[in-house]
Wavefront OBJ file of the C-alpha trace (Angstrom):
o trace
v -7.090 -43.131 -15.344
v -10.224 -44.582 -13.715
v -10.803 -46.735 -10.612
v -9.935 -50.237 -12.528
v -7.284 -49.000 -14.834
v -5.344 -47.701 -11.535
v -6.412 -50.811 -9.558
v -5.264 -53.585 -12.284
v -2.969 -52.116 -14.513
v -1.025 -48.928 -13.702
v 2.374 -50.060 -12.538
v 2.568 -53.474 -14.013
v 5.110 -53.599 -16.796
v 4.363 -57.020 -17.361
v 6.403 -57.367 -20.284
v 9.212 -56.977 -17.776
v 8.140 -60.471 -16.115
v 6.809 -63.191 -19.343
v 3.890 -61.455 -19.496
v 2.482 -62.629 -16.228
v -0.891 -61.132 -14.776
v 0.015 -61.229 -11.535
v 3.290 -59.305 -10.494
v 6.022 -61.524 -9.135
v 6.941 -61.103 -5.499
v 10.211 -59.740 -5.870
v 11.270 -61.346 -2.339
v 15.258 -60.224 -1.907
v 16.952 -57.939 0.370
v 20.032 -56.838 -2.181
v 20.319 -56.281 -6.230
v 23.144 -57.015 -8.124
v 25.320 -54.356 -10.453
v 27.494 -54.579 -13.003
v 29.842 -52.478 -11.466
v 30.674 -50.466 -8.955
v 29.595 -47.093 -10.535
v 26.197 -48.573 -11.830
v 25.951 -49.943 -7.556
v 27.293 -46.042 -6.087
v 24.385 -44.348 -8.338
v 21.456 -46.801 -6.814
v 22.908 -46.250 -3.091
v 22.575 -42.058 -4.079
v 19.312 -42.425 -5.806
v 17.099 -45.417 -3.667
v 13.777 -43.486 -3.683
v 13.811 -44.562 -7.363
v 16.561 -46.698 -7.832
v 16.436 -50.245 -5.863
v 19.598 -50.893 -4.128
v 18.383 -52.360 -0.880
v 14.580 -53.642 -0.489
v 14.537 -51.685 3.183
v 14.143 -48.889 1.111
v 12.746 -49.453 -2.477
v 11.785 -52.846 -3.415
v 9.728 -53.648 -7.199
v 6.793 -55.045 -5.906
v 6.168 -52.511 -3.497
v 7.070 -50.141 -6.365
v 3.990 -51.181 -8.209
v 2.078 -50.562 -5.064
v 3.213 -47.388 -4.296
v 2.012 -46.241 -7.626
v -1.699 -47.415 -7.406
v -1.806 -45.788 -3.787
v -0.751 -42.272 -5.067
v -2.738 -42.405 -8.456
v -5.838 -43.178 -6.225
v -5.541 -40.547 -3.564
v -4.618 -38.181 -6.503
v -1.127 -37.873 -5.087
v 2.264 -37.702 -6.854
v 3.640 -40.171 -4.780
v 3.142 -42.672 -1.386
v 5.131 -44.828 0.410
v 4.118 -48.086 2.202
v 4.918 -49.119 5.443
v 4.884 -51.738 8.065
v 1.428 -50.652 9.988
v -1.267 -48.104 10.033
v 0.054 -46.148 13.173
v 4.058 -46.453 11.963
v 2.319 -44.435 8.454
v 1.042 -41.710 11.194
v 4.377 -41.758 13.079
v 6.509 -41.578 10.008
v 4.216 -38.470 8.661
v 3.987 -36.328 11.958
v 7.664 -37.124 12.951
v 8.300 -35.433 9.432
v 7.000 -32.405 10.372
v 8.010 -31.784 13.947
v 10.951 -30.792 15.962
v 11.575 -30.269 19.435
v 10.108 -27.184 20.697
v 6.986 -27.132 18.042
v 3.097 -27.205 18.662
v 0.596 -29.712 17.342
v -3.432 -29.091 17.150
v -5.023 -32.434 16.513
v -8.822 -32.724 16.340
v -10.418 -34.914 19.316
v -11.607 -38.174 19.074
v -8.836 -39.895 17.129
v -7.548 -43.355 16.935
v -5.730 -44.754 20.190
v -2.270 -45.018 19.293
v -2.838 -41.368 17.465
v -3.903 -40.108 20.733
v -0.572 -41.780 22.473
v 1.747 -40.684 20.240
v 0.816 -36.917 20.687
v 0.097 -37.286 24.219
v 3.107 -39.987 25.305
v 5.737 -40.029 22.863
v 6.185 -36.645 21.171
v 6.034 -34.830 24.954
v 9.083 -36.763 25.514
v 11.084 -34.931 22.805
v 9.550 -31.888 23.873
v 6.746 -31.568 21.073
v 2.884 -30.259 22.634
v -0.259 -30.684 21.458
v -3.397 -29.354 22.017
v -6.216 -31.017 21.307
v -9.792 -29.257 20.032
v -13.388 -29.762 18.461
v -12.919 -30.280 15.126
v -16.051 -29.179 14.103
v -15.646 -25.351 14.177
v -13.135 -23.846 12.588
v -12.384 -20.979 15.307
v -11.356 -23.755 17.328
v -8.574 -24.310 15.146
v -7.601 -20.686 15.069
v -7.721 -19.766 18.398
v -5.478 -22.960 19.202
v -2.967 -21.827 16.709
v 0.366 -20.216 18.604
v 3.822 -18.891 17.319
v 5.797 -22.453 16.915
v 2.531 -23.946 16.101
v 3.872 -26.135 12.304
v 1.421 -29.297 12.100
v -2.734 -29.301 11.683
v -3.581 -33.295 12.810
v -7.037 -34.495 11.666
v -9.057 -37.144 11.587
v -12.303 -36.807 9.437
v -14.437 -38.457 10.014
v -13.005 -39.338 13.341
v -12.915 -42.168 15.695
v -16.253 -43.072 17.316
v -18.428 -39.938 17.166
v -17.524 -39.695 13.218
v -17.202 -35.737 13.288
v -15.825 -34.533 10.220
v -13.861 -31.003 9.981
v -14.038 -29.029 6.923
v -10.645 -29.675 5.301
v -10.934 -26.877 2.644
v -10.959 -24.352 5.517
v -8.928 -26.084 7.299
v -6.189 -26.168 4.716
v -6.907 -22.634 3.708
v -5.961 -21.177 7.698
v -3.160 -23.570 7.636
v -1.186 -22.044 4.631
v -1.875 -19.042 5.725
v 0.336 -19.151 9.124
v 2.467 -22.421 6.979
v 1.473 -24.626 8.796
v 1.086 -28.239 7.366
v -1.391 -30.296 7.764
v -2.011 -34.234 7.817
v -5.043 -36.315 7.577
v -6.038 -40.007 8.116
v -8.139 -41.036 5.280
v -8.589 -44.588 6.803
v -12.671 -44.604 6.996
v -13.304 -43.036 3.532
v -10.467 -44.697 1.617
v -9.482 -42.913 -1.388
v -13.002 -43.491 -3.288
v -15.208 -41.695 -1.040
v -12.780 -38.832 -0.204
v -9.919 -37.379 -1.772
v -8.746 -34.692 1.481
v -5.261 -33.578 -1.252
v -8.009 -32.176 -3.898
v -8.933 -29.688 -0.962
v -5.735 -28.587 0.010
v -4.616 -30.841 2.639
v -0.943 -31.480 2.871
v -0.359 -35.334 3.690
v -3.146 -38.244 3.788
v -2.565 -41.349 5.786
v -4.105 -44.572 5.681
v -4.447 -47.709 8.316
v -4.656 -50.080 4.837
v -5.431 -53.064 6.828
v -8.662 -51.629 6.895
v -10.264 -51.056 3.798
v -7.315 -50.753 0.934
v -5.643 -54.372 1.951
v -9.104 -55.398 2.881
v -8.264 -59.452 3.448
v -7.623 -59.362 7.086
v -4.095 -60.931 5.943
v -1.687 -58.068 6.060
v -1.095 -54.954 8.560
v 0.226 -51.851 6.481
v -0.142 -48.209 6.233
v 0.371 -45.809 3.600
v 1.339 -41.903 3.365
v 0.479 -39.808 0.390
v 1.408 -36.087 -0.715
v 3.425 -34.565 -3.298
v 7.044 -35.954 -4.681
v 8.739 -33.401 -2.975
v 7.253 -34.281 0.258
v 7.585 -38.427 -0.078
v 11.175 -37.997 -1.064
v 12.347 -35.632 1.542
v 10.351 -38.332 4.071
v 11.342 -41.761 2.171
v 15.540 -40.073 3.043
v 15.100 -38.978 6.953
v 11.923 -40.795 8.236
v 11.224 -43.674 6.444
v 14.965 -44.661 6.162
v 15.842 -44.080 9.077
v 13.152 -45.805 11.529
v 12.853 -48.989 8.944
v 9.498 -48.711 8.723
v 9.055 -51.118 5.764
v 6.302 -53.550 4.193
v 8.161 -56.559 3.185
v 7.688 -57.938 -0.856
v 5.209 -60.410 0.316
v 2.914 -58.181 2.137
v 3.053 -55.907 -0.688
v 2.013 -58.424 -2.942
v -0.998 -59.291 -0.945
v -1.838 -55.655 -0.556
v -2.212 -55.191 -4.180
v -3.878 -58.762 -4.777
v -6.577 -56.893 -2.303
v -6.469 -53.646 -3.964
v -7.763 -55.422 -6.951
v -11.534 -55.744 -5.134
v -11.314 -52.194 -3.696
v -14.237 -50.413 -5.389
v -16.862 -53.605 -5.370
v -16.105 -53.996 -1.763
v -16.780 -50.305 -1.044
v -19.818 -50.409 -2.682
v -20.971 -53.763 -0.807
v -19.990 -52.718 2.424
v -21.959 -49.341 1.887
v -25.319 -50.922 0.756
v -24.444 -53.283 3.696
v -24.223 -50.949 6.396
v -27.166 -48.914 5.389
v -29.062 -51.731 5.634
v -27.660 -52.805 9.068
v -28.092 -48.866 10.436
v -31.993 -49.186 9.274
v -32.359 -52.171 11.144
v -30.519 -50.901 14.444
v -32.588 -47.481 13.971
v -35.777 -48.689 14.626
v -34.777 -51.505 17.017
v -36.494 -50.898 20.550
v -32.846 -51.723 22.470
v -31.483 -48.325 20.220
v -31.406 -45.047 21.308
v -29.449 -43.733 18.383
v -27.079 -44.922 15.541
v -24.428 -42.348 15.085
v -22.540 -42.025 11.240
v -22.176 -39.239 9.010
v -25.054 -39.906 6.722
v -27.454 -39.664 9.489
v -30.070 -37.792 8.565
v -30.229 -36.041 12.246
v -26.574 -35.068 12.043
v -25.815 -31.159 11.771
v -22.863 -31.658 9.765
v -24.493 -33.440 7.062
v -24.087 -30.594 4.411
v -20.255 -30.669 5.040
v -20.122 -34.756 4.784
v -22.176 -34.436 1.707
v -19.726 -32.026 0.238
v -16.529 -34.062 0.920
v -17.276 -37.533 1.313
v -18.925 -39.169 -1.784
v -20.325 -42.682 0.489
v -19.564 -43.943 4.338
v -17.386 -47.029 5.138
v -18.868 -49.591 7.149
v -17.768 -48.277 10.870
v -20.549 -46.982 13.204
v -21.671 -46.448 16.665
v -24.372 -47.081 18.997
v -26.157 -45.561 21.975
v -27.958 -48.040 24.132
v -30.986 -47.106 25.736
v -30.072 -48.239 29.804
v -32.611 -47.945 32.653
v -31.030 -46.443 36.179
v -31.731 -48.951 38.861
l 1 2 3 4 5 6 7 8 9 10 11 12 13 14 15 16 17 18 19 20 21 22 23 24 25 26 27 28 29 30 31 32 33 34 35 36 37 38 39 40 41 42 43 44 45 46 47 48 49 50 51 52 53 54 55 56 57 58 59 60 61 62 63 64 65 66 67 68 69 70 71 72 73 74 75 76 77 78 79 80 81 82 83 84 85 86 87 88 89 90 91 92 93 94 95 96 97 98 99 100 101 102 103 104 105 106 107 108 109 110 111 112 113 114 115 116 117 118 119 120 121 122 123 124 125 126 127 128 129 130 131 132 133 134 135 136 137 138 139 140 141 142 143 144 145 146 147 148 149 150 151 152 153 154 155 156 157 158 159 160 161 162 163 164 165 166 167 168 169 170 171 172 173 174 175 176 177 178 179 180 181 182 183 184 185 186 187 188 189 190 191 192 193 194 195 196 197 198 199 200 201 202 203 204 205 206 207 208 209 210 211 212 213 214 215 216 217 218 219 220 221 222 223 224 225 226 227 228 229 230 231 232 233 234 235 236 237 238 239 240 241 242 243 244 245 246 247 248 249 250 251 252 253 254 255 256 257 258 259 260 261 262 263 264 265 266 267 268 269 270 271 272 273 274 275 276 277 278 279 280 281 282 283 284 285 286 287 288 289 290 291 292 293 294 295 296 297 298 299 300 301 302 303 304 305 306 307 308 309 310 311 312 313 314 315
């Protein structure tokens, strides 16, 4: 299916509610059964049965499926915020006792839950330059089981090659996760080269209204079930039917305000490039940046976040 199929029609059954355009909101924290048997079979089976909307709920249903089908995932659940998604994710793939490498310069409450919270249940990290893959090696130990990147990343916008990346991580299975937040789905597809998990922040780009806080994880059936029983389940991480409803309503605009936000930027980066207050403009489409070959192999277009270097006389 293409971009607008996905976008405005996979999911909605809509002979299922009068034939309505929009999906209804489906706001209601218990279903009804007919009996008891028909109620014991939803409780066993709530990743695709609804039984209780703190697990599976229909309009976040029809969500779930547009997120997956545009990250070219078999599956993705929604949750609550950006940073619960990366919680939910790396608490799926850690114990006490493991090893974490996550790539430098990622997003704050990234940073504090590898440095703050998963110390505290005896989980390490260490923390390297994404930009070389030896890095990555060389930082690998014996209970090392979770790869953590962020590409591009916070900031500096350093990418990591995610093919390579994926390709060392198999090799010692180890999994890997990455936060897709800047490219969205559009511009980068990290699954197609090998990567284990994506995770968004969607109240950036995918929500895109400034009205709802969500965050979504993507990755293969096997993987969102076994997460959607322990993690998800457990911690109550949801999105309630409302928010999901304005998530999609946003989803609708995804790809024309991509595009608008792209020839935006570039226009705003030209401008700021040759203003005399400037030193340097730093995204990773910059023509000066010595990773440009690797963006231009994995990231189709930029989003609209940059940074800036002010030139500063020393008194």
């Amino acid at each position: 299916m293409n971009t607008s199929e996905i976008i405005n029609q996979l999911g909605e059954d809509r002979e299922l509610y009068f034939g309505a355009m929009t999906p209804p909101i489906v706001q209601t924290s218990n279903f009804k059964f007919k009996d008891i048997e028909a109620m014991r079979y939803a409780l066993q089976n709530e990743f695709h049965e609804h039984a209780y909307t703190r697990g599976n709920n229909p309009t976040v249903e029809i969500l779930r499926k547009k997120l997956a089908a545009l990250e070219g995932a078999e599956d993705a659940l929604v949750l609550g915020s950006g940073v619960s998604a990366i919680s939910v994710a790396v608490l799926s793939a850690v114990k006490a006792g493991d090893h974490v490498i996550c790539v430098d310069h990622v997003y704050s409450w990234t940073d504090h839950l590898f440095k703050k919270f998963l110390p505290q249940y005896g989980v390490t990290t260490t923390f390297v330059d994404g930009k070389d893959i030896r890095n990555f090696e060389d930082a690998i130990q014996s209970n090392t089981v979770l790869i953590f990147l962020e590409s591009p990343n916070t900031m500096l916008f350093e990418v990591q090659d995610l093919e390579a990346i994926s390709t060392l991580a198999k090799a010692h299975n180890i999994t890997t996760i990455v936060e897709n937040t800047y490219c969205t789905p559009l511009y980068q597809q990290p699954l197609t080269l090998g990567i284990d998990i994506v995770v968004h922040t969607a109240t950036k780009y995918l929500s895109g209204h400034s009205d709802v806080v969500a965050g979504v994880i993507c990755g293969s059936s096997e993987r969102i079930a076994r997460i959607f029983a322990h993690e998800f389940l457990t911690l109550g991480t949801i999105i309630s039917p409302n928010d999901a409803w304005l998530f999609t309503r946003g989803l609708r605009t995804l790809e024309i305000r991509m595009e608008r936000i792209t020839s935006s930027v570039e226009k705003v980066i030209k401008y700021l490039e040759q203003h005399p207050a400037i030193a340097q403009v730093i995204y990773p489409f910059s023509p000066s940046n010595p990773q440009l070959s690797l963006v231009k192999k994995q990231m189709k277009a930029m989003g609209g976040l940059f940074s800036i270097i002010l030139k500063t006389t020393n008194i």
